[in-house]
C-alpha positions in Angstrom: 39.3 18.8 242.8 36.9 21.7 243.3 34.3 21.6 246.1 31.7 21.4 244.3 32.8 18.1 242.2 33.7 16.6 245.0 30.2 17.3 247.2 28.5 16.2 244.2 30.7 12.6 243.6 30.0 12.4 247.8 26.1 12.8 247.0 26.5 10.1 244.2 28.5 7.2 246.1 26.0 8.0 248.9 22.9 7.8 246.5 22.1 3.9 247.1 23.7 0.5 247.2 24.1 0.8 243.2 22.8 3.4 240.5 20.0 2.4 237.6 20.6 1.5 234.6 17.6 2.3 232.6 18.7 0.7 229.2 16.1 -1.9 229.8 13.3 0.6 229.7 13.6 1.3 226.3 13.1 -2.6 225.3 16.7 -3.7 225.5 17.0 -7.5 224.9 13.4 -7.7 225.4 10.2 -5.6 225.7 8.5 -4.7 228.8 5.3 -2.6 229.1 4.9 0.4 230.7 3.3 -1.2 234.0 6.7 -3.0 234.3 9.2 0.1 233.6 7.7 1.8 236.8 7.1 -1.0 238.7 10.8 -1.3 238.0 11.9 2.0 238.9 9.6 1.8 242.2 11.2 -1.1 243.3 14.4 0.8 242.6 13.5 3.5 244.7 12.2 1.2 247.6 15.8 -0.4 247.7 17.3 3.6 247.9 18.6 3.8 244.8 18.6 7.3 243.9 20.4 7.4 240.9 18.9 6.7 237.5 20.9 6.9 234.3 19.5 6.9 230.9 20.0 7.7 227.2 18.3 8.9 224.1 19.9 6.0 222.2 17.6 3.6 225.0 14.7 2.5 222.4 15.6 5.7 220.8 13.8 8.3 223.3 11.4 5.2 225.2 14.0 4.9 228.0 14.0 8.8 229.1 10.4 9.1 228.1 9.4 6.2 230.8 12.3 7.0 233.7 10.3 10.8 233.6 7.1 9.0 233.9 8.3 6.8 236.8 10.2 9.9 238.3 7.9 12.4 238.3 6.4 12.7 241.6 9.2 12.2 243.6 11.1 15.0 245.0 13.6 16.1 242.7 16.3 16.9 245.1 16.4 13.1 246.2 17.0 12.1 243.0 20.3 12.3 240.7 19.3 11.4 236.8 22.0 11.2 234.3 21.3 11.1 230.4 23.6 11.3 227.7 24.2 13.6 224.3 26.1 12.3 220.7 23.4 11.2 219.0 20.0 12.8 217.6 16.9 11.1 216.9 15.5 11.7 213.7 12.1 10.7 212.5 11.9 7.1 211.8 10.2 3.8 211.7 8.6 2.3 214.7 8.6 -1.4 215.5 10.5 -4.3 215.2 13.8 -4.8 216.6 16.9 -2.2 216.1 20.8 -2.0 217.3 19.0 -4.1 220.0 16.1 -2.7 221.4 12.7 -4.5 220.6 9.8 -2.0 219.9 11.4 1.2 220.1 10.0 4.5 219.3 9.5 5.8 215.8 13.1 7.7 215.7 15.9 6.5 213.8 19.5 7.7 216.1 21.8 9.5 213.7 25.6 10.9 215.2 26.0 14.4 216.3 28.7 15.5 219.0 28.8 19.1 217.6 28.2 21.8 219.8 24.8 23.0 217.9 24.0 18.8 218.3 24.8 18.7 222.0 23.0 21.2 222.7 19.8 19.9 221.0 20.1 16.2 222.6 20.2 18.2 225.8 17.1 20.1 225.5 14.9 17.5 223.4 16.2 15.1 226.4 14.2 17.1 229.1 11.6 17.4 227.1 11.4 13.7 226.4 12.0 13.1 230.4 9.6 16.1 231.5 12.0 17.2 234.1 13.1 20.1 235.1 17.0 18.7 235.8 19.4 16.8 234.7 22.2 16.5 236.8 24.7 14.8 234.9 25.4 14.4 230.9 27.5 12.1 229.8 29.0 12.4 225.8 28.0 8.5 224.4 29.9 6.0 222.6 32.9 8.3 221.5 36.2 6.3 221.0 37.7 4.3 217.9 36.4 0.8 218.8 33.0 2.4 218.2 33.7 4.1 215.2 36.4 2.7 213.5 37.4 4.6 210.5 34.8 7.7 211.4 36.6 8.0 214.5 38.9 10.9 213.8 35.7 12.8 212.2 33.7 12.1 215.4 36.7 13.0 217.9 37.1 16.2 216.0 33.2 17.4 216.3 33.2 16.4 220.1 35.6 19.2 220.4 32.4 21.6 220.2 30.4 19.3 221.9 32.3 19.3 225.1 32.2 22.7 224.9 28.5 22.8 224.4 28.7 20.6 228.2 30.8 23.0 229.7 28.7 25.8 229.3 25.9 24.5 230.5 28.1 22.9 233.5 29.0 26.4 234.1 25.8 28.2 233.5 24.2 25.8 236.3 21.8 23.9 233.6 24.0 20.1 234.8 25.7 19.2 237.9 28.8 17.4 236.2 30.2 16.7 233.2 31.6 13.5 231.5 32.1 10.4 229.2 29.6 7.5 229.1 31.9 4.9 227.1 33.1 1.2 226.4 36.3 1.9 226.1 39.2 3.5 228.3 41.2 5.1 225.5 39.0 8.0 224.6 38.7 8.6 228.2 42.8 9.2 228.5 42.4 11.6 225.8 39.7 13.4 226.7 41.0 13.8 230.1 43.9 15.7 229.2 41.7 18.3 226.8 38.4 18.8 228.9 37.8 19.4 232.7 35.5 15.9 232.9 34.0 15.4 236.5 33.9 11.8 235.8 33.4 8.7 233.2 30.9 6.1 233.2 33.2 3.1 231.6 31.2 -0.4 230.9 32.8 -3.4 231.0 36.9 -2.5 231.3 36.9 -2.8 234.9 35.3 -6.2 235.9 36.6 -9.7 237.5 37.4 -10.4 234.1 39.2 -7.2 232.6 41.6 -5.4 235.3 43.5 -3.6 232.5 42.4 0.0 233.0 43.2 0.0 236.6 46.3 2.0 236.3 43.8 4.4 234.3 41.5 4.1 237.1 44.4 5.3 239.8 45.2 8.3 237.1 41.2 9.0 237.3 41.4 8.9 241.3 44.1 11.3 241.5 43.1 13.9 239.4 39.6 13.9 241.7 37.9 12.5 238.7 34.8 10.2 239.7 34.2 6.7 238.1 30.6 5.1 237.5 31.4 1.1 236.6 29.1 -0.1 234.3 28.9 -3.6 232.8 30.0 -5.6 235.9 28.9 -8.6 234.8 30.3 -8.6 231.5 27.3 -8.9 229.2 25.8 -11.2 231.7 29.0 -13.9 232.4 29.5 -13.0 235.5 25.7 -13.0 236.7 25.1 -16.7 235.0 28.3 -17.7 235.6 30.0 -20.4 232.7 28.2 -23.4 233.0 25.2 -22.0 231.7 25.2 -23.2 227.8 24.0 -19.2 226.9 26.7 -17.3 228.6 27.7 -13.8 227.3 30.8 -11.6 227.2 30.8 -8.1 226.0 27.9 -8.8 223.5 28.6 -11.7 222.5 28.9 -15.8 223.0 31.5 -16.3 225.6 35.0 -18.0 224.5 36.3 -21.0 225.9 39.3 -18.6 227.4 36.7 -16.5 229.4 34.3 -19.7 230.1 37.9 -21.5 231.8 38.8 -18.2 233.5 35.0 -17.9 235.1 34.9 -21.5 235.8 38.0 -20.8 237.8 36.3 -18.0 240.0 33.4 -20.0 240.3 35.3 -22.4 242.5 36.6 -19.6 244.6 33.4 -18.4 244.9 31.6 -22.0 246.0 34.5 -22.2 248.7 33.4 -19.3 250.2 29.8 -19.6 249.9 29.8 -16.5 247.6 27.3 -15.7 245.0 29.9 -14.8 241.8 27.4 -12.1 241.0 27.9 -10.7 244.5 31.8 -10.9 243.8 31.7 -9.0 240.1 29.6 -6.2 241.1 31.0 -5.6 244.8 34.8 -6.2 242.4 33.9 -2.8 240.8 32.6 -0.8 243.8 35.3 -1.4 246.2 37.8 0.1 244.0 39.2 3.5 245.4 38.6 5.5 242.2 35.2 4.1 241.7 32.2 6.4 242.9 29.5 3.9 242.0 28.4 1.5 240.0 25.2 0.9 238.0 23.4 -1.9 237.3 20.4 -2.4 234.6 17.2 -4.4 235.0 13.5 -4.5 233.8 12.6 -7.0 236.4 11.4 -5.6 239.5 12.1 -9.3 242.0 15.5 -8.4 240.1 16.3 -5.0 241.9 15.8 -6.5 245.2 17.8 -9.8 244.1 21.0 -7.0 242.8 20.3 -4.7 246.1 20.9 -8.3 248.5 24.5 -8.9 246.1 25.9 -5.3 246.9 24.9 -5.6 250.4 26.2 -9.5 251.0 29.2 -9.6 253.0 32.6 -10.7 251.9 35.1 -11.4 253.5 38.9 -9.8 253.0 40.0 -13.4 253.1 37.9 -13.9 249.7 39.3 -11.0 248.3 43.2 -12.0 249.2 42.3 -15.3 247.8 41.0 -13.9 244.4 44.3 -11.2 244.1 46.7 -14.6 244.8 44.3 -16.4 242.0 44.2 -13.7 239.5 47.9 -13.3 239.5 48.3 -16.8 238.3 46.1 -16.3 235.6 46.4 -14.5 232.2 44.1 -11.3 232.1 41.0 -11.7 230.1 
């Protein structure tokens, strides 16, 4: 690991009890106005959470426009902002609901990890943010479970688009360097091609999922940082199984996961243990993990997260749930 990587993955664990995840600002789920995205992102900042990740795919260009708005006039050299590159947004219809996001701008998002498209998202992304930085860029949703048959075409481009990254890694214009993905595949291939300084990887690391933690140990020696995203597993493992709307990786919850939550759920009421508190404390106390984000367009909401990552757990808890686990067929 170089010293700069590794002062800059020492800034980012340091930069708050979790990072922001500003999906929500761009209308994910549900619209918020504009009042509520900063409001948001104060409360954020009240709690000392100084890292803020977004995307142009967030309500195609809403997210990054509002996180600018909200970030503007504080001092830049508190703050780390990520945003991400693979897709362009192309002039569009407004409106309505799309891929998720209610209300989003009038931009329809269209593939490109070339090197010509990298560099594009990269400089149409400050613009949209109106700062002068971005510290880290993350390539988005690259990996076969995305892309299914297009994969190979996609993973072929990306070669000129993680050169595109590089260059402006080395030319001073980012910080670091990375993958912002759902899956931990892409990420082992990558890995072995580019000089990543670390991968933001949603969802394949939670109470629930412990499969990529020989990937993880891989990441941890090569002095590659980890941002966990998805702790909660689509919401599961905030709500917990009982409630009749429960969600796993975007979808209804199966009666496999609902048993397997129930199950932690008990641990959790013997110890007097929120299960939220357990999932998203689960991701950060893993060696390889630098930090974790967590997404939110509730303001009570930031302080209610910044009180789980802080609540105390006991080893015995922990030893309990490793014994448990063991027992039980990985999800």
């Amino acid at each position: 690991m170089t010293a700069s990587r590794s002062a800059f993955l020492a800034r980012l664990a340091a930069s708050g009890p979790f990072g922001f995840g500003a999906s929500t600002l761009g209308n994910l789920y549900r619209a918020i106005d504009d009042e509520t995205a900063k409001a948001t992102v104060d409360a954020a900042w009240a709690q000392g959470i100084r890292y803020f990740d977004t995307a142009p795919f967030y309500g195609f260009g809403l997210s990054e426009r509002r996180l600018g708005d909200a970030l503007r006039h504080r001092k830049s050299d508190e703050i780390i902002l990520s945003t991400k590159v693979g897709r362009l947004l192309v002039p569009g219809e407004g409106g309505g609901e799309r891929h998720g996001f209610h209300s989003p701008m009038p931009f329809d998002p269209v593939y490109d990890y070339s090197y010509d498209g990298v560099m594009r998202s990269f400089e149409a992304s400050l613009h949209r943010l109106g700062l002068s930085r971005i510290d880290i860029l993350y390539m988005h949703d690259l990996g076969r479970v995305t892309h299914g048959d297009a994969h190979d075409h996609h993973r072929a481009q990306a070669v000129g688009g993680l050169r595109a990254m590089t260059e402006l890694r080395d030319q001073g214009a980012v910080s670091a360097i990375g993958l912002g993905v759902n899956e931990v595949e892409i990420c082992a291939d990558c890995i072995e091609h580019a000089d990543l300084d670390l991968l933001m990887i949603a969802g394949r690391y939670t109470l629930l999922n412990r499969d990529s933690d020989a990937f993880l140990e891989t990441c941890r020696a090569r002095g590659i940082g980890i941002v966990g995203a998805g702790v909660f597993n689509s919401g599961i493992l905030a709500t917990g199984a009982r409630n009749g709307a429960a969600h796993y990786d975007y979808g209804p919850a199966p009666d496999p996961i609902l048993r397997h939550v129930e199950v932690i759920e008990q641990l959790c009421a013997r110890h007097a243990i929120p299960l939220a508190a357990a999932a998203l404390q689960w991701v950060a106390r893993h060696p390889a993990v630098t930090q974790v984000v967590v997404g939110t367009g509730n303001p009570a909401r930031i302080g209610q997260s910044a009180e789980l990552a802080r609540q105390a757990i006991p080893p015995a808890f922990w030893a309990e749930l490793d014994r448990l686990e063991q027992a039980m067929p990985n999800c």
